[in-house]
TORSELO-605966 format. One record per residue: x, y, z of N, C-alpha, C, O in turn. Coordinates in steps of 0.05 Angstrom, whole numbers, padded with zeros to 5 digits, always signed. Atoms other than C-alpha are relative to their C-alpha. Layout:
<pts>
XYZXYZXYZXYZ;...
</pts>
This chain:
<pts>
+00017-00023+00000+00000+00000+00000+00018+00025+00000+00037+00027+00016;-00024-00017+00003+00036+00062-00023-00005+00020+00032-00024+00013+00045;+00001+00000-00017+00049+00107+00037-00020+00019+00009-00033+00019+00030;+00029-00023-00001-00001+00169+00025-00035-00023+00011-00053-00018+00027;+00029+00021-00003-00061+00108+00027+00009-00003+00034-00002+00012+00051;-00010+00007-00026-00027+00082+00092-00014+00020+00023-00032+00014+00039;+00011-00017-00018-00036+00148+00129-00024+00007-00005-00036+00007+00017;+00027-00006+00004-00098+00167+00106-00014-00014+00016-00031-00004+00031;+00023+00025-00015-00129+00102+00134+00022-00001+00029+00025-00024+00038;-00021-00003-00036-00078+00118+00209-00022+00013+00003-00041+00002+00016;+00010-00018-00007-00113+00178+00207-00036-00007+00010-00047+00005+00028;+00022+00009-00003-00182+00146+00206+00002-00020+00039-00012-00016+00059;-00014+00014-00011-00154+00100+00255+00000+00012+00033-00011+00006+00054;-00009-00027-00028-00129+00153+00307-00024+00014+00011-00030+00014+00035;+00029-00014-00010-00203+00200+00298-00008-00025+00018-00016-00014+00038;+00031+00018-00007-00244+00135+00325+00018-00006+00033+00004-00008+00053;-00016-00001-00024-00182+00127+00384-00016+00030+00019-00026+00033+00041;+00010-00042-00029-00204+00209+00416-00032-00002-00015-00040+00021-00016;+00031+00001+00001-00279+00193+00394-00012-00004+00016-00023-00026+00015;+00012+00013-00023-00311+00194+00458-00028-00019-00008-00033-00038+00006;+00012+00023+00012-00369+00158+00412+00009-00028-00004-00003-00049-00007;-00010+00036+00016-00328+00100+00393+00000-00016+00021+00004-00005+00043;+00009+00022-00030-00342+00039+00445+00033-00004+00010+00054+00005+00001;-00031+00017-00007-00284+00005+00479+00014-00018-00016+00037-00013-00022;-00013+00012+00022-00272-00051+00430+00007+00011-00024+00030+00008-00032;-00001-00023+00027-00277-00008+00369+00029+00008+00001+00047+00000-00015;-00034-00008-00007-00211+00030+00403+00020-00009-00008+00036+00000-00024;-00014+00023+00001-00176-00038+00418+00004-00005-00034+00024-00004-00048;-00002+00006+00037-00191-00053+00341+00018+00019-00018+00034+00013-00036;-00015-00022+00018-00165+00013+00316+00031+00005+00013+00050+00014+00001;-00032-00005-00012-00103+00017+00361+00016-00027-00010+00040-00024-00014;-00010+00021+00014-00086-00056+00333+00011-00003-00017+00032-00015-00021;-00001-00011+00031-00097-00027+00260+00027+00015-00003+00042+00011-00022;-00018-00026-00003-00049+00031+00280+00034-00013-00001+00053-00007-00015;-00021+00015-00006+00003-00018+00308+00007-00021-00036+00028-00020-00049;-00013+00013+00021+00000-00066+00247+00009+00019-00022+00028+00014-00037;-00007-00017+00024+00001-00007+00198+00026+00015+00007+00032+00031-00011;-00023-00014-00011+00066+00022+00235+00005+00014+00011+00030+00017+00010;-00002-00001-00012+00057+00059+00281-00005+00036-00012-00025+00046-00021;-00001-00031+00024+00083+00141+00252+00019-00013-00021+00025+00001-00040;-00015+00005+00030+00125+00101+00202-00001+00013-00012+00016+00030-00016;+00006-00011+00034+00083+00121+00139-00001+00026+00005+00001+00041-00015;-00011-00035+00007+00091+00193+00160+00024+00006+00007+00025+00031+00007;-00026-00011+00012+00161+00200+00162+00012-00008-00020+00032+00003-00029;-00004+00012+00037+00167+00159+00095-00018+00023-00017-00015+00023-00042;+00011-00013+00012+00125+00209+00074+00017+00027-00004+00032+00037-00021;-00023-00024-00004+00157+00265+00099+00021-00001-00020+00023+00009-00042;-00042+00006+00017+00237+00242+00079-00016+00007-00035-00008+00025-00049;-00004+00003+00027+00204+00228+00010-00012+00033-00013-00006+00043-00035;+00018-00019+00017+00157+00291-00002+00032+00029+00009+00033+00051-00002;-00014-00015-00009+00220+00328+00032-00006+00037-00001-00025+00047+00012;+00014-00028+00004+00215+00407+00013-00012+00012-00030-00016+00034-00039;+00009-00009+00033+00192+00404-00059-00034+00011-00002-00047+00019-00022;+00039-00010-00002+00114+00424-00038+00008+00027+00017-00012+00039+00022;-00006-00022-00017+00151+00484+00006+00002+00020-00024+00014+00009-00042;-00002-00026+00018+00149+00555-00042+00028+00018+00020+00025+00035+00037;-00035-00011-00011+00229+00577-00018-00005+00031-00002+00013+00044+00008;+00007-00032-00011+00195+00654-00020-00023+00002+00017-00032+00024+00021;+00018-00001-00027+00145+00636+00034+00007-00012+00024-00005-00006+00044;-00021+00013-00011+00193+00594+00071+00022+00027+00016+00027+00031+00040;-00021-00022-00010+00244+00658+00074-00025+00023+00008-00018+00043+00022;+00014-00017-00016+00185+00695+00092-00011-00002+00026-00018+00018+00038;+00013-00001-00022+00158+00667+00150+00029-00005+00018+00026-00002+00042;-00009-00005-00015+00229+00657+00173+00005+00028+00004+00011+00031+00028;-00006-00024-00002+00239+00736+00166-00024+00005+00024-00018+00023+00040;+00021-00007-00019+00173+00736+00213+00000-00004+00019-00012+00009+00036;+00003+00008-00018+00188+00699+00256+00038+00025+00024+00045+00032+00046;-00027-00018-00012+00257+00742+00275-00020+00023+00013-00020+00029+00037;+00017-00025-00019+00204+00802+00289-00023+00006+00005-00038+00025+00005;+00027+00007-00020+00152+00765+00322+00013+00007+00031+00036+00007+00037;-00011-00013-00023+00152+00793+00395-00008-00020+00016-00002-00019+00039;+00002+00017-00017+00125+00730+00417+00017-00024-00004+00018-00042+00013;-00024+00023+00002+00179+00682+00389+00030+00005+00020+00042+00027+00020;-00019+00002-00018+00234+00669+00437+00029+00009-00011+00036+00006-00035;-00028-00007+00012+00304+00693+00431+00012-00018-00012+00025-00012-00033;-00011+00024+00008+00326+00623+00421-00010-00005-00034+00004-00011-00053;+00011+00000+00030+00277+00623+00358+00006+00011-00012+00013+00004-00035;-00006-00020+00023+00289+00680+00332+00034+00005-00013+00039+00017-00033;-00023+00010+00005+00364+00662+00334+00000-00019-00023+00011-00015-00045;+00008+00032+00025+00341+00584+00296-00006+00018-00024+00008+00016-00044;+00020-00013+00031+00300+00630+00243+00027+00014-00010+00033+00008-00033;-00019-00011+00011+00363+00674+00237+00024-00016-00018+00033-00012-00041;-00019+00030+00006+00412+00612+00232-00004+00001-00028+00014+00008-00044;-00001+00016+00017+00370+00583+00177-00006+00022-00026+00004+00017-00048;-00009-00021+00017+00358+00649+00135+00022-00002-00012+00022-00006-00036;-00025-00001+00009+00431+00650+00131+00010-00014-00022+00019-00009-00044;-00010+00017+00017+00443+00588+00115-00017-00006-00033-00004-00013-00052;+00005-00002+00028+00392+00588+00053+00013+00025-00016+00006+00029-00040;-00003-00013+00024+00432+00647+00031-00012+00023-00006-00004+00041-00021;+00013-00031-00001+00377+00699+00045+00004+00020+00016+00009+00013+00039;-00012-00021-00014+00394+00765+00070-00014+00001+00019-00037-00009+00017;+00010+00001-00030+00381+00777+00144-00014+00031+00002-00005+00046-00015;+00008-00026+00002+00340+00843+00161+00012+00013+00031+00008+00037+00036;
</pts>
């Protein structure tokens, strides 16, 4: 099953787990599902493979530029955001 199908049907999987509707066995059944299907496997196979090719690299350098003079991001962040500006190469403000 390729790995986009995989998660799709976790995700189904996971809602009926925090469903305060769903009975007790139901759960048991779907946390089973979860386990045989891998657990978060199929989303970091997803991830690694979809890597940053669905990311737009001028909205990317934008929200790190935002996040430098957000007043609620931490120094520590606004340092990381600075970091990785750099390192793509985009000018710092």
């Amino acid at each position: 099953m390729p790995t986009e199908e995989r998660l799709n049907e976790m995700r189904g999987y996971k809602a009926a787990l925090r469903n305060p509707k769903v009975g007790q066995e139901a759960k048991q059944n779907a946390q089973a599902m979860l386990n045989e299907l891998g657990g978060d496997q199929p989303r970091e196979e997803l991830h690694k493979a979809r890597g940053d090719q669905n990311k737009d690299p001028v909205r990317v350098s934008a929200g790190l530029k935002a996040a430098q003079h957000n007043p609620i991001v931490t120094e520590g962040g606004k340092q990381r955001a600075a970091k990785k500006m750099e390192q793509r190469g985009a000018p710092e403000e």
